[in-house]
Short mmCIF file of the C-alpha atoms (twelve columns), coordinates in Angstrom:
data_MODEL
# 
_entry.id   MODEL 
# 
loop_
_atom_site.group_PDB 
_atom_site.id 
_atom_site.type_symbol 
_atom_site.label_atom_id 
_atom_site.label_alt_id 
_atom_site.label_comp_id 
_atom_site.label_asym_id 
_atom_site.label_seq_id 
_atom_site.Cartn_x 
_atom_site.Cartn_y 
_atom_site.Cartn_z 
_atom_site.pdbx_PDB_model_num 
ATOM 1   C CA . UNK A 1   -68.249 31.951  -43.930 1 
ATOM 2   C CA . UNK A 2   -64.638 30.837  -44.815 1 
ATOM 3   C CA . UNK A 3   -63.667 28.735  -48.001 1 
ATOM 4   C CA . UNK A 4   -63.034 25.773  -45.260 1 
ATOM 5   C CA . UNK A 5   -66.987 25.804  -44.335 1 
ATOM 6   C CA . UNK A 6   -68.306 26.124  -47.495 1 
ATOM 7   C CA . UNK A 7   -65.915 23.225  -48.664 1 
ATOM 8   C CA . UNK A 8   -67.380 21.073  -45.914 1 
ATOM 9   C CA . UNK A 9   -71.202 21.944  -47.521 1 
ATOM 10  C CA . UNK A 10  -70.043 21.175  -50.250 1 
ATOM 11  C CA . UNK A 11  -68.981 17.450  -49.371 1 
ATOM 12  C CA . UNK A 12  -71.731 16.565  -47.421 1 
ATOM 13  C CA . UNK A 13  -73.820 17.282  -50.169 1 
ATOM 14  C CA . UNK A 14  -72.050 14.910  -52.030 1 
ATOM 15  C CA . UNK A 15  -72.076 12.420  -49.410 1 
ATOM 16  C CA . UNK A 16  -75.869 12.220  -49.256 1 
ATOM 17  C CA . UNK A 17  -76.624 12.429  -53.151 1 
ATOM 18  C CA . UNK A 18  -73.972 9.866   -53.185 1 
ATOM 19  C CA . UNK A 19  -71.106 10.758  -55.232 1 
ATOM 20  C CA . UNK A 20  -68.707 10.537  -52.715 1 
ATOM 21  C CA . UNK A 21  -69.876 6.522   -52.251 1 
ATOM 22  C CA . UNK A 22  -66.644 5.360   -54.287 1 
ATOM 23  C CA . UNK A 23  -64.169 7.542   -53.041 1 
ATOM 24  C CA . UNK A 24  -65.439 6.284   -49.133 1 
ATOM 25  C CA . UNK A 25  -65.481 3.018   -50.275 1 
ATOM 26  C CA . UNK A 26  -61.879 2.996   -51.127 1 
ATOM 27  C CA . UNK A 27  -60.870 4.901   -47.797 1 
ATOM 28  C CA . UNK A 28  -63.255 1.874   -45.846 1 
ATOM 29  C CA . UNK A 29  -65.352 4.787   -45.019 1 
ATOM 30  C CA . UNK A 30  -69.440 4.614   -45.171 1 
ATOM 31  C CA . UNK A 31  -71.500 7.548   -45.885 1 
ATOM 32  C CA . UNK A 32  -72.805 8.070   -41.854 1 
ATOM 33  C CA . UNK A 33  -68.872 7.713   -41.101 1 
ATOM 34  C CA . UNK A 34  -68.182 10.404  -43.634 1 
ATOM 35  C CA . UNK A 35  -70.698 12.606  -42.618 1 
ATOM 36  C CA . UNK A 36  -70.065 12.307  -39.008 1 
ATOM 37  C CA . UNK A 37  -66.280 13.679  -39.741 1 
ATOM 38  C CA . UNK A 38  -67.680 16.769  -41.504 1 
ATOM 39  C CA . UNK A 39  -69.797 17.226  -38.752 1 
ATOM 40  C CA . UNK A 40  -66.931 17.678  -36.203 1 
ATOM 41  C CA . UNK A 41  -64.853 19.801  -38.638 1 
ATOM 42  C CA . UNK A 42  -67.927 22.369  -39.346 1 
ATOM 43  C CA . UNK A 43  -69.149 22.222  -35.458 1 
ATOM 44  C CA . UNK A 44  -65.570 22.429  -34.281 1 
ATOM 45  C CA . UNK A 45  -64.724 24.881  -36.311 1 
ATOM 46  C CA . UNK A 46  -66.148 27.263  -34.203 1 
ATOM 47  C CA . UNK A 47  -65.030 26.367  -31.113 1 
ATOM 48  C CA . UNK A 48  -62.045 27.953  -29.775 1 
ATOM 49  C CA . UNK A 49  -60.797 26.746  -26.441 1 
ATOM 50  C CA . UNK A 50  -58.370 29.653  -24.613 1 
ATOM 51  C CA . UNK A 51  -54.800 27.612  -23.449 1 
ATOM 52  C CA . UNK A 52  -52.736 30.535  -22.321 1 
ATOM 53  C CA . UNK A 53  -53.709 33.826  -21.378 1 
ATOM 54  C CA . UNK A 54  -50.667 36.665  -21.410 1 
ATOM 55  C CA . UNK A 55  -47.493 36.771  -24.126 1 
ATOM 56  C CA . UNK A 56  -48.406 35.161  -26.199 1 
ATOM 57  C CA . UNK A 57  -52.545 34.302  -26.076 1 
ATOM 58  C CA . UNK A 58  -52.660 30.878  -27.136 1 
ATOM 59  C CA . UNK A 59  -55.665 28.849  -27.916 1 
ATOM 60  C CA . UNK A 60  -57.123 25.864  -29.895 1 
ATOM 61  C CA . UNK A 61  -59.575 25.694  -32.536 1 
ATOM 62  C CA . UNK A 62  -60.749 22.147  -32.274 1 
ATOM 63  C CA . UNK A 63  -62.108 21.867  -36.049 1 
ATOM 64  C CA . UNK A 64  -58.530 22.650  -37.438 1 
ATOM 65  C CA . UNK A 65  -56.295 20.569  -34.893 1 
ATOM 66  C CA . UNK A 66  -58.125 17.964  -32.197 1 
ATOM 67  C CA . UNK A 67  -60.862 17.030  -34.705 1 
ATOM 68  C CA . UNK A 68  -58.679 16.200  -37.970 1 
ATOM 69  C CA . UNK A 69  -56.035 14.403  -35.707 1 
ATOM 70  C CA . UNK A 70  -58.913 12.114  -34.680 1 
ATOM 71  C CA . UNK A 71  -59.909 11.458  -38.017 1 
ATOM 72  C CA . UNK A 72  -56.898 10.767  -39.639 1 
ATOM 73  C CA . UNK A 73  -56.219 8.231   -36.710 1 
ATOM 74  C CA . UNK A 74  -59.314 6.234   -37.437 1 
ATOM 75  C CA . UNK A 75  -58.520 7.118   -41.489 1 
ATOM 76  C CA . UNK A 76  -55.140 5.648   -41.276 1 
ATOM 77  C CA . UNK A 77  -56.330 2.617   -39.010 1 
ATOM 78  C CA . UNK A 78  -58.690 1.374   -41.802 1 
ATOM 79  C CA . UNK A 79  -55.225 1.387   -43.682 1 
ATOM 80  C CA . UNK A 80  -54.640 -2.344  -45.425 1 
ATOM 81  C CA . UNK A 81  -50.982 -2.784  -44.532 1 
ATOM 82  C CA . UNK A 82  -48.377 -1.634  -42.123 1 
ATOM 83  C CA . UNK A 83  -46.805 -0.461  -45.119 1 
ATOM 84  C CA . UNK A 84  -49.690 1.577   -45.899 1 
ATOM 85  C CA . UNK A 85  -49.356 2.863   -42.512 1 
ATOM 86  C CA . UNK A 86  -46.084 4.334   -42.716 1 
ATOM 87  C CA . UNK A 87  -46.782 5.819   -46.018 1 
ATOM 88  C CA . UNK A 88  -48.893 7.750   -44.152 1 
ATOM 89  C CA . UNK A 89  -47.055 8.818   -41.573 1 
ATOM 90  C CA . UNK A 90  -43.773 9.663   -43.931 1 
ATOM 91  C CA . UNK A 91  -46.248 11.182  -45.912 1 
ATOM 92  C CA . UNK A 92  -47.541 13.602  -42.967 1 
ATOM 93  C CA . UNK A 93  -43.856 14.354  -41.786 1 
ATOM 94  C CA . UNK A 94  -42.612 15.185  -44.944 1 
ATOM 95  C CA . UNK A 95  -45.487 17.682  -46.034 1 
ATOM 96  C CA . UNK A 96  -45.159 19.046  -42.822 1 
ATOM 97  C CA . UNK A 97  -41.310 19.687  -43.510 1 
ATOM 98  C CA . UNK A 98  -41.772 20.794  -46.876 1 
ATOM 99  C CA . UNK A 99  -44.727 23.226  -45.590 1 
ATOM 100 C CA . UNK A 100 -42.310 24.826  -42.762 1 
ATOM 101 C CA . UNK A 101 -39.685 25.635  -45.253 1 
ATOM 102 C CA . UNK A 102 -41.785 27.140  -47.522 1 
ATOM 103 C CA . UNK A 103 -43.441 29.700  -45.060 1 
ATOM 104 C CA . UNK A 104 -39.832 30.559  -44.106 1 
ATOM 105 C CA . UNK A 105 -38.333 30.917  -48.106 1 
ATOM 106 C CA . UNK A 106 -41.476 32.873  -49.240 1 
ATOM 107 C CA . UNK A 107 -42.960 35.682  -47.639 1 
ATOM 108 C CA . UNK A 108 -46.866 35.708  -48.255 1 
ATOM 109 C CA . UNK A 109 -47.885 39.113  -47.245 1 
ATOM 110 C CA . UNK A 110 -51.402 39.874  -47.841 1 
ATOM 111 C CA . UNK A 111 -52.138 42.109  -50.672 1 
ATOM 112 C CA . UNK A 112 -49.115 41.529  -52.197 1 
ATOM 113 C CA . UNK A 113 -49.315 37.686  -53.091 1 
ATOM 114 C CA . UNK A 114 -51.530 36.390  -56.197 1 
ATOM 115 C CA . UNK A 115 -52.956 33.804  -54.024 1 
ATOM 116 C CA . UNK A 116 -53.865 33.503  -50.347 1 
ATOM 117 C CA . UNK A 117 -51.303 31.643  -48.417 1 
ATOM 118 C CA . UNK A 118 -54.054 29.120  -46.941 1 
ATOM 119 C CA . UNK A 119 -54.251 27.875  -50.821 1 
ATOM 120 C CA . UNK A 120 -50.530 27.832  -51.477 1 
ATOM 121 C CA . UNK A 121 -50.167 25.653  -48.409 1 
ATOM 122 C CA . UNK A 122 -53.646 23.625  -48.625 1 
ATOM 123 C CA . UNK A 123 -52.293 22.718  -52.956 1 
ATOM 124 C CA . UNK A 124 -49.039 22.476  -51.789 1 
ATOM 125 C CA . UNK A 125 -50.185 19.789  -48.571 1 
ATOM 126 C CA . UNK A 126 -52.395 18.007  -50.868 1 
ATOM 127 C CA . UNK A 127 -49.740 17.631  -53.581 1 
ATOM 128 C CA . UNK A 128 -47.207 16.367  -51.704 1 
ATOM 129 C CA . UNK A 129 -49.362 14.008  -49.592 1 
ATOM 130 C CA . UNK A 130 -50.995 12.627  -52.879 1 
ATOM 131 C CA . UNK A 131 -46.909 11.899  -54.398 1 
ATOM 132 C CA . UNK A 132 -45.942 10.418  -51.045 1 
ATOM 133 C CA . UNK A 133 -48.765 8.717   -49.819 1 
ATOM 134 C CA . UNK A 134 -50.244 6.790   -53.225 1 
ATOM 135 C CA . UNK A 135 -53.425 5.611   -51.832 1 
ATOM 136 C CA . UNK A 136 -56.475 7.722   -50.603 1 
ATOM 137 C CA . UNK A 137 -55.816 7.045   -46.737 1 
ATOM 138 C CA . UNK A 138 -52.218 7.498   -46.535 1 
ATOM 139 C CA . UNK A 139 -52.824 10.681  -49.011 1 
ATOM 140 C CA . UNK A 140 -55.187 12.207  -46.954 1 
ATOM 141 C CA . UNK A 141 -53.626 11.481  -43.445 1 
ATOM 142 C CA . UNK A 142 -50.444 12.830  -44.888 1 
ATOM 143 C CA . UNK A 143 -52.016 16.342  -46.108 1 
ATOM 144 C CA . UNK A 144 -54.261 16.984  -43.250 1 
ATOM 145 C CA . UNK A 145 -51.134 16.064  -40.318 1 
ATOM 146 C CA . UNK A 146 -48.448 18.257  -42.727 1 
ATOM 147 C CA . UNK A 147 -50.655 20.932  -42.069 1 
ATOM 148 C CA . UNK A 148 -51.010 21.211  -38.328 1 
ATOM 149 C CA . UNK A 149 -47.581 20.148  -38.079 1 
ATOM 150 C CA . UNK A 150 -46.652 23.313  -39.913 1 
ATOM 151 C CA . UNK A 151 -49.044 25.062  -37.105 1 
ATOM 152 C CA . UNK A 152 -47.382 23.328  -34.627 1 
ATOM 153 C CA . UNK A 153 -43.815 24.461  -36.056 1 
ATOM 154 C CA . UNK A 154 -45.690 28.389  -35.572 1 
ATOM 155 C CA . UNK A 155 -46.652 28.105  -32.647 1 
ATOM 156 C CA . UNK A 156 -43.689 26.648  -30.831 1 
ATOM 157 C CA . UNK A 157 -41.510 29.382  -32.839 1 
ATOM 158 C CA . UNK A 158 -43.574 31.792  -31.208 1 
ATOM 159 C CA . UNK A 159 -42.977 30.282  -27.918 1 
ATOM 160 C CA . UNK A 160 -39.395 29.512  -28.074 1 
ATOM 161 C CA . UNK A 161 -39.079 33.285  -29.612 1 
ATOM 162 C CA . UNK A 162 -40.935 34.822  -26.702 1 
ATOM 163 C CA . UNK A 163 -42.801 36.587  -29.781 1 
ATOM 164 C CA . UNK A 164 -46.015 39.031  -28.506 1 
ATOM 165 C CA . UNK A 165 -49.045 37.332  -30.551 1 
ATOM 166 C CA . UNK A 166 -52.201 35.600  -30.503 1 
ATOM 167 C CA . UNK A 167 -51.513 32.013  -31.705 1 
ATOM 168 C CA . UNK A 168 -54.973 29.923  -32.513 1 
ATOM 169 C CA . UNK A 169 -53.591 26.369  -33.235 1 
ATOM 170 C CA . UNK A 170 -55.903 25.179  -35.746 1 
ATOM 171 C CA . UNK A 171 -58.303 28.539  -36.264 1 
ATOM 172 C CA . UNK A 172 -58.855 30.855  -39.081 1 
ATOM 173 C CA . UNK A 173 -56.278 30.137  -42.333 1 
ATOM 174 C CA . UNK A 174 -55.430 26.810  -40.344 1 
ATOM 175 C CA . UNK A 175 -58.896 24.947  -40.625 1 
ATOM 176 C CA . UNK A 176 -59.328 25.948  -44.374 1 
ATOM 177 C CA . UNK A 177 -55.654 24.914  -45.332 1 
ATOM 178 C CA . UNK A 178 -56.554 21.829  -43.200 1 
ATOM 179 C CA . UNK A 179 -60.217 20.678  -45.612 1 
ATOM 180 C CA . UNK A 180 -58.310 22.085  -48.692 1 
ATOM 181 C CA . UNK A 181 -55.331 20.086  -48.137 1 
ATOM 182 C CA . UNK A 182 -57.655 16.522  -47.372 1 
ATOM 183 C CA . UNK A 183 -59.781 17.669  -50.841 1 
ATOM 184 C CA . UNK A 184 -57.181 17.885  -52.848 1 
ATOM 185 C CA . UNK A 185 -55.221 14.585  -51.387 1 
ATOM 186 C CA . UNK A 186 -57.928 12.439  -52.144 1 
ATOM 187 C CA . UNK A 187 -59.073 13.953  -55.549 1 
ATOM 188 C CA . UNK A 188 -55.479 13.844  -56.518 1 
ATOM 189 C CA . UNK A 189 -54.941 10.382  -55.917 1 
ATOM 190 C CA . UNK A 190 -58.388 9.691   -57.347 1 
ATOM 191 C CA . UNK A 191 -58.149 11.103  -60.461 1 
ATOM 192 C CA . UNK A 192 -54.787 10.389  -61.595 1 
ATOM 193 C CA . UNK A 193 -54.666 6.715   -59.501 1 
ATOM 194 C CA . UNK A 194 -57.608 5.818   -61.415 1 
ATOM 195 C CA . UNK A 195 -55.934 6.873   -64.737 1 
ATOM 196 C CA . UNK A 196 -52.454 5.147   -63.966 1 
ATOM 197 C CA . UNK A 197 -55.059 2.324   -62.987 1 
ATOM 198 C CA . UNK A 198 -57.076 2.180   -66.083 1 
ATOM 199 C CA . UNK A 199 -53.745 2.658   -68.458 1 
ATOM 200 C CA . UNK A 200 -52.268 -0.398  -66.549 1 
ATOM 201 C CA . UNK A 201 -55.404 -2.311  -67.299 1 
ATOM 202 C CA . UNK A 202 -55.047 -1.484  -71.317 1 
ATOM 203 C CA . UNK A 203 -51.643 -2.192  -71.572 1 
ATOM 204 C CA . UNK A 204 -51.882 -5.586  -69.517 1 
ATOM 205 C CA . UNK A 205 -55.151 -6.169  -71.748 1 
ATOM 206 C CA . UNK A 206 -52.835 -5.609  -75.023 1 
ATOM 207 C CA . UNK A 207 -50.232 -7.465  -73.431 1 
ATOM 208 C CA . UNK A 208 -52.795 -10.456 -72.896 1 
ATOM 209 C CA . UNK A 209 -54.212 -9.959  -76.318 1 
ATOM 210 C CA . UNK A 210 -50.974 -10.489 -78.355 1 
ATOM 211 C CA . UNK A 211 -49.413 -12.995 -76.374 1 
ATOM 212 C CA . UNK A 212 -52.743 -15.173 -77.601 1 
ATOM 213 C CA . UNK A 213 -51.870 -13.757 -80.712 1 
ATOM 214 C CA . UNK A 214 -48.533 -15.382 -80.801 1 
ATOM 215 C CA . UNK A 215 -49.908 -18.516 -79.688 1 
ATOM 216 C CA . UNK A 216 -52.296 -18.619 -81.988 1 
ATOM 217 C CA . UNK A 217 -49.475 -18.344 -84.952 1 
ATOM 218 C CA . UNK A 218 -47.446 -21.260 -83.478 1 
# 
């Protein structure tokens, strides 16, 4: 079992002992929602459905590519604003860019790298989506697309290149970079968001405090 399905426990577990009911309540998700989008990721994960048979063999995982483009649809349509909105989708186009050029500056050849290139690119995706995308939806829509965008960008290299290989959009390093990516969005922006949040709240509180202060000396 891959880091991507054990992830995927992992939250669901959370989900139904409940300490995943704040995060879900800021993404306008409920717990049966949440647990209904693991659901697809773990089943789907393990369906592969052949495309193209030949040079190259193409085919589609649908827990790594159909299944998290579904999700972040519905994500990003609980969004608040249009603004919110195009976070997101700035934030999925620009960790997809950022993710392309990075497979094509570093070579992560197995064995030779400290770290697996699904993590580089799942930190890296969740990083960037967290900077760009400020709230939990846009965050996490912005990680999860980057990520099969940066699958997409492989496979159609492969096809424009005529390249002899088996592509699976969405399988194997895909799906896990895919759930690490979302994981780390969303705890990014909820751990430091909530600590930006709580310093604004002292500092407005000080600023509150000594301005009655002032008053209270006139």
């Amino acid at each position: 079992m891959t880091m991507g399905f054990i992830l995927l426990i992992i939250v669901s577990i959370m989900i139904f002992l409940g300490f995943a009911h704040r995060v879900l309540d800021r993404m306008h998700l409920n717990d049966k929602q949440a647990l209904v989008a693991v659901l697809l990721l773990f089943v789907g994960g393990f369906i592969d459905i052949p495309i193209h048979r030949g040079f190259p063999t193409i085919s589609l995982n649908l827990g790594g590519s159909i299944f998290p483009v579904i999700i972040a649809v519905y994500v990003l349509s609980r969004a608040d604003t249009q603004h919110e909105v195009r976070r997101g989708v700035i934030s999925a186009i620009a960790t997809g860019v950022a993710l392309i050029l990075i497979s094509k500056v570093f070579t992560f050849e197995e064995g030779r790298t400290i770290i697996d290139s699904i993590y580089v690119f799942g930190l890296v995706a969740g990083a960037i989506a967290y900077l760009l995308g400020r709230s939990r939806r846009a965050a996490f829509v912005g990680a999860i697309l980057g990520i099969i965008i940066l699958d997409i960008a492989h496979l159609i290299e492969v096809v424009v290149k005529r390249i002899p290989s088996t592509v699976n959009l969405g399988g194997a390093g895909a799906f896990d970079a895919v759930v690490i990516a979302g994981i780390i969005a969303v705890g990014f922006t909820e751990i430091f968001g909530e600590t930006m949040e709580l310093l604004q709240t002292h500092n407005t509180s000080e600023n509150k405090q000594n301005e009655e202060s002032e008053d209270l000396q006139k």
